[in-house]
PAMAR-894145 format. One record per residue (C-alpha): residue in one letter; z, y, x negated. Coordinates in steps of 0.2 Angstrom, whole numbers. Each point is the difference from the previous one (the first is absolute). Last residue first. Layout:
<pts>
A / Z / Y / X
...
</pts>
This chain:
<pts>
X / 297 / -410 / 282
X / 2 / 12 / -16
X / 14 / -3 / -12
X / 15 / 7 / 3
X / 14 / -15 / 1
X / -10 / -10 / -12
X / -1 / 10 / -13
X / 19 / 8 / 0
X / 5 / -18 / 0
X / -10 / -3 / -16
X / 6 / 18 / -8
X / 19 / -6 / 2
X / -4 / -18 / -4
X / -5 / 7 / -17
X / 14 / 12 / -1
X / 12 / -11 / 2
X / -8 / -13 / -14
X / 4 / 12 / -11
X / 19 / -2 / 3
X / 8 / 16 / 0
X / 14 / 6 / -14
X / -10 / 15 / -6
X / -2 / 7 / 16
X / -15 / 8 / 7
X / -2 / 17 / 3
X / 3 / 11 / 14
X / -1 / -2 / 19
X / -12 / -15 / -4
X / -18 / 1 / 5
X / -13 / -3 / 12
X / -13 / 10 / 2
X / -1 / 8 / 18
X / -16 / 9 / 9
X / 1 / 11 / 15
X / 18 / -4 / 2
X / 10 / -9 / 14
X / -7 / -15 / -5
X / 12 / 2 / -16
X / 14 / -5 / 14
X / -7 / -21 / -2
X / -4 / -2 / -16
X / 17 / 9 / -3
X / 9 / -11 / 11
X / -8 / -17 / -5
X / 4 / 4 / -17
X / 18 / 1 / 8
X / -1 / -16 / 7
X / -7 / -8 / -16
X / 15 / 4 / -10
X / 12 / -6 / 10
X / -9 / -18 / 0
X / -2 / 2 / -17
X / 16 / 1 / -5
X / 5 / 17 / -6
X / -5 / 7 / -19
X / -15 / 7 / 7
X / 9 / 9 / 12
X / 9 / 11 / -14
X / -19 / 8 / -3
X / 4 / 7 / 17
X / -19 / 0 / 7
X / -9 / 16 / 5
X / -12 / 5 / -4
X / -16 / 10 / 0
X / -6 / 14 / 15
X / -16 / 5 / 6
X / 1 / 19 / 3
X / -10 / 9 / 14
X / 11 / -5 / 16
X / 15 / 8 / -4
X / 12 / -1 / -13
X / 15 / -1 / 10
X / -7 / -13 / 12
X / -7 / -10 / -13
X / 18 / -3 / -9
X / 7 / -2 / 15
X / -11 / -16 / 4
X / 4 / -3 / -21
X / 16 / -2 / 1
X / 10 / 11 / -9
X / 13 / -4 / -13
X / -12 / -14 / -9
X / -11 / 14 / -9
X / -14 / 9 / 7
X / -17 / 4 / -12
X / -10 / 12 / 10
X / -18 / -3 / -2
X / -16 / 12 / 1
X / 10 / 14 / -12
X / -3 / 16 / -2
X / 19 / 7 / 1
X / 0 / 0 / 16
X / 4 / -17 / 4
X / 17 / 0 / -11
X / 3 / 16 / 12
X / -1 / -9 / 17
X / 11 / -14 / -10
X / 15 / 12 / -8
X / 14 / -6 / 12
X / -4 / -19 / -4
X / -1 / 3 / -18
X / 13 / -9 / -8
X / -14 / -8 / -15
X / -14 / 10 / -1
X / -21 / -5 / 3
X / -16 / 9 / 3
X / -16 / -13 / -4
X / -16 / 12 / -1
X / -16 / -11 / 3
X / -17 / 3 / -10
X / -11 / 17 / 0
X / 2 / 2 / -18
X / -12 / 15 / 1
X / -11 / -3 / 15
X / -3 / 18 / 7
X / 12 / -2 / 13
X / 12 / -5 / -10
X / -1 / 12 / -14
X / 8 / -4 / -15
X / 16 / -10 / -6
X / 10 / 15 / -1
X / 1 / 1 / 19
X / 12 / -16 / 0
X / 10 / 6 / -16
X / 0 / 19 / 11
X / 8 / -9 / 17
X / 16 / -5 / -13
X / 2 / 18 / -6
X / 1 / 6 / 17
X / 10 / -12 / 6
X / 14 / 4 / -10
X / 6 / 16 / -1
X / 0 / 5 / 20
X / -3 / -15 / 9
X / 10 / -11 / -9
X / 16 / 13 / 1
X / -4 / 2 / 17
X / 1 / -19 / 3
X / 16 / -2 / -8
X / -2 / -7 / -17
X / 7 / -18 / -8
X / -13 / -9 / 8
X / -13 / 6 / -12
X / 8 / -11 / -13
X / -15 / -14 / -3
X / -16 / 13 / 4
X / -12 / -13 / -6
X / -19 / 6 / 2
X / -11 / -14 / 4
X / -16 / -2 / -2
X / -16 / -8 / 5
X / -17 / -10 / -7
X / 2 / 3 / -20
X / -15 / 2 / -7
X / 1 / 9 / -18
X / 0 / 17 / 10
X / 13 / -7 / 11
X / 10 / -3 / -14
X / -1 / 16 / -12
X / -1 / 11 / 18
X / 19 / -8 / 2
X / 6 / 4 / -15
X / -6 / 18 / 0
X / 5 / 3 / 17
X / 19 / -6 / -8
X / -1 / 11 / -12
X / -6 / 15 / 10
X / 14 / -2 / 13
X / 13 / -1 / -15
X / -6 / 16 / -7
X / 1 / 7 / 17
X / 17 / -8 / 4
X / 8 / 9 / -17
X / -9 / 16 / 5
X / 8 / 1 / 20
X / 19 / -6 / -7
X / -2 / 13 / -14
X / -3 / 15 / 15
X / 13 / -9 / 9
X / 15 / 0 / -12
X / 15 / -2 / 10
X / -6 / -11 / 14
X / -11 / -14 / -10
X / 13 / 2 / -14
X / 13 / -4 / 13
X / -11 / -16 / 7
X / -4 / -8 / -16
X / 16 / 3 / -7
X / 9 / -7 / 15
X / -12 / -14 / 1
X / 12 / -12 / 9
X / -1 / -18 / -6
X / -9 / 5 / -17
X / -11 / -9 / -12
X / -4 / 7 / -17
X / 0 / 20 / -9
X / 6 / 7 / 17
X / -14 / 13 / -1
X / -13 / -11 / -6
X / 2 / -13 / 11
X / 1 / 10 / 15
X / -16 / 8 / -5
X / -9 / -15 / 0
X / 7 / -6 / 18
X / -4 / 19 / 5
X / -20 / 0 / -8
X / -4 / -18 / 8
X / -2 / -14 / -12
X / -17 / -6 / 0
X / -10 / -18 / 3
X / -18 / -5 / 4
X / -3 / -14 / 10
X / -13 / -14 / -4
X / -11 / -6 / 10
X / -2 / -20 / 3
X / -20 / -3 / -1
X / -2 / -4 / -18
X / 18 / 1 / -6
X / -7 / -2 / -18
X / -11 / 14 / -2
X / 10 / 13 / 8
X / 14 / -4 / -12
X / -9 / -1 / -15
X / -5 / 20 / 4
X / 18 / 4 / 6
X / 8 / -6 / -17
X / -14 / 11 / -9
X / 3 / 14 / 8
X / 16 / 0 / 0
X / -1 / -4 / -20
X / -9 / 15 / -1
X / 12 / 11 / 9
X / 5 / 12 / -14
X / -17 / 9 / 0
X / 4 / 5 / 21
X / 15 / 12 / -8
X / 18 / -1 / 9
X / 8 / 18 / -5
X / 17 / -1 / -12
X / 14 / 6 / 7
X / 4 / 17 / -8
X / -1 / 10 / 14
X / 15 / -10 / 10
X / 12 / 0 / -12
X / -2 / 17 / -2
X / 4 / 4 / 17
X / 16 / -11 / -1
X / 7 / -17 / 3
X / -15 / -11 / -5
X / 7 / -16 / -6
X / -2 / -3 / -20
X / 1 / -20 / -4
X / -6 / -4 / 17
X / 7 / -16 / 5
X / -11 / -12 / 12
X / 9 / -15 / 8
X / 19 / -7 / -2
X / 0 / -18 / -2
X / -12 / -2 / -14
X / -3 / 20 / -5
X / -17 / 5 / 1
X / -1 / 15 / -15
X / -8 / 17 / 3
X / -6 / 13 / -13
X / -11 / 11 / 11
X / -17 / -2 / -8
X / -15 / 1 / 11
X / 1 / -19 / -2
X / 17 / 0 / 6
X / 0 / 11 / 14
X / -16 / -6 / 6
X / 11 / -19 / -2
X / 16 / 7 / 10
X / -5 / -10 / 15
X / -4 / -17 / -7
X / -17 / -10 / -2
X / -7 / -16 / 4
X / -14 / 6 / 15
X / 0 / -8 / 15
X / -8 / -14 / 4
X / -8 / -1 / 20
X / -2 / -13 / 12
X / 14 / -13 / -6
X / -4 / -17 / -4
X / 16 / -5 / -7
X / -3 / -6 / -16
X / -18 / 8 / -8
X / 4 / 16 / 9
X / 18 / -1 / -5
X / -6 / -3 / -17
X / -14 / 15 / -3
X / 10 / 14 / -2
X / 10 / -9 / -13
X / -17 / -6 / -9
X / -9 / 18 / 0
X / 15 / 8 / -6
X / 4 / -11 / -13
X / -16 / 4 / -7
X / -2 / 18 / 2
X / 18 / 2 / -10
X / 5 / 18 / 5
X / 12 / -8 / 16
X / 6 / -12 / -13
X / 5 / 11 / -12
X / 12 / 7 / 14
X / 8 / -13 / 6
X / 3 / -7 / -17
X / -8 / -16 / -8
X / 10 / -18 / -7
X / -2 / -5 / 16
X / -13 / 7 / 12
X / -12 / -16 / 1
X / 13 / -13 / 4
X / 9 / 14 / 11
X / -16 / 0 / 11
X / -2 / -19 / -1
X / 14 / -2 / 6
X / -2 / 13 / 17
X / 13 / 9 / 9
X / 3 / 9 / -16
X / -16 / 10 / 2
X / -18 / 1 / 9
X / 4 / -1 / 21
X / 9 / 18 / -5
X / -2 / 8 / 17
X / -10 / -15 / 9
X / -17 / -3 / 7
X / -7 / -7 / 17
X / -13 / 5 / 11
X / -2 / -3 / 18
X / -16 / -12 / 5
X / -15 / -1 / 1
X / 1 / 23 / 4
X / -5 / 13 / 10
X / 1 / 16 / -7
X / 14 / 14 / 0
X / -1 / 6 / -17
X / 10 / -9 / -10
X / -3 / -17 / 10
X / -18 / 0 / -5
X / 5 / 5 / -19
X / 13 / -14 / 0
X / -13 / -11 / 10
X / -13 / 1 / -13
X / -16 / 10 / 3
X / 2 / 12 / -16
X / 7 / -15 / -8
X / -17 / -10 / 0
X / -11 / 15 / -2
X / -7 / 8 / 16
X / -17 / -7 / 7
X / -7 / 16 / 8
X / -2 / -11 / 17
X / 19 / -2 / 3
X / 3 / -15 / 10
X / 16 / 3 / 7
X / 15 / -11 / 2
X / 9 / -6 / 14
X / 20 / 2 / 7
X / 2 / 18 / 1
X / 16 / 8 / -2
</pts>
């Protein structure tokens, strides 16, 4: 990874020329950026200040709240990027799949999908329905100024395990037997959840968002035959939904990321995307080696370290500072998301340390 930045003579917008986008694709950078998978909830007061009294899921539709929960860790910790306030079943939601957030448990679908029918009669995402999206990601561009904001979609299997289960599962035996025993429904129900999740994505970019990131949070429950042949398919067309790349449509920076995915890396890349998201279990030198050398690579803090002491915990930022050299470009990140039990000020000393270990000489 490069250690200085470019003049660039076509004078790119502020976030276009940010770090994160620099490091996304391979660029030398100030210094390596920093942001964190759910840096905007309970972690935060002032985040469950403004939520109470308001569910998940009318939050996510509430441009206002939004705009003030993506913009907190920004405003507290400093961070190089926001990330979009949202949930992964929201498309689902606002398409209308009836779906209730559980405190304690998670997403439960009031109907799972379980048979072909099932599957034709989900309700199609329309772009008409993502005004308040629009909206949110308008205020948000506004405000952040130079710090770009990441766009944020759940990937077609983690949606789809949710629907077929009906909530959170430990083994997706459902998921996975539908997946073998009804292939031609398995191939339809992915589609419509690849279109809805392109269509998500193209609202925020198209609004301004500066990257995005496609999460794929049970992907590591597959073989990596299984991913190739029913998965990554479906994941590769949200990122070729977005447009054109080489004509400029929503040309911006492709985030890839599962969680247990150390077996399915090389493929997570091929998908489309210009960063591989690698959680804690592999370190990040591997990580590059198994991707190859056109990928830059995000991660890959345990979220438990920032419980530790702080002389514990700033060994191991030292470490993946220090094996994220190994890729063309490295964002750093947690292996998952953050805890709700950390101590903000954590994560603050966590992106000053990452700051002044990689800034340029």
């Amino acid at each position: 990874m490069g250690t200085s930045a470019q003049s660039d003579t076509a004078g790119p917008a502020p976030q276009a020329d940010s770090d994160l986008v620099r490091a996304a694709l391979g660029r030398p950078v100030e210094h390596t950026p920093v942001w964190f998978m759910r840096q905007a909830g309970r972690s935060l007061p002032e985040y469950r200040a403004v939520r109470a009294g308001t569910a998940m899921l009318q939050a996510c539709q509430d441009p206002d709240l939004v705009t003030e929960i993506t913009l907190q860790p920004v405003r507290r910790h400093g961070v190089d990027a926001a990330i979009l306030f949202s949930d992964i079943v929201l498309p689902l939601v606002v398409a209308g799949v009836d779906i209730e957030i559980k405190p304690g448990v998670g997403p439960v679908v009031a109907e799972p999908v379980r048979t072909v029918a099932d599957v034709d009669a989900l309700p199609d995402l329309q772009p008409e329905q993502l005004d308040f999206l629009t909206t949110a990601v308008h205020r948000l561009v506004s405000e952040l100024g130079p710090v770009p904001l990441i766009g944020f979609a759940g990937a077609p299997f983690t949606l789809a395990t949710y629907l077929i289960e009906g909530g959170p599962s430990k083994e997706h035996a459902r998921t996975k037997a539908f997946m073998y025993a009804e292939p031609e429904a398995w191939q339809r129900l992915l589609t419509k959840l690849s279109v809805s999740a392109a269509v998500f994505l193209r609202t925020q970019v198209d609004a301004g968002a500066s990257a995005v990131q496609l999460f794929d949070s049970w992907a590591g429950v597959l073989s990596a035959a299984d991913y190739a042949a029913r998965v990554l398919p479906h994941s590769r067309a949200v990122f070729d939904g977005l447009g054109d790349r080489a004509a400029g449509e929503r040309d911006v920076p492709r985030i890839h990321f599962g969680v247990g995915t150390g077996e399915l890396l090389p493929l997570i890349g091929d998908a489309g995307a210009d960063v591989v998201g690698v959680d804690w279990r592999v370190p990040l030198d591997e990580a590059a080696r198994r991707v190859g050398p056109g990928y830059s690579l995000q991660g890959n803090l345990d979220p438990a370290v920032l419980l530790a002491d702080r002389a514990t915990l700033d060994a191991e930022v030292r470490r993946v500072v220090e094996q994220g050299r190994a890729a063309r470009g490295h964002v750093f990140n947690l292996g998952h998301g953050v805890l709700p039990d950390t101590d903000p000020g954590a994560i603050t000393h966590v992106v000053d340390l990452v700051h002044q270990l990689s800034a340029r000489s």
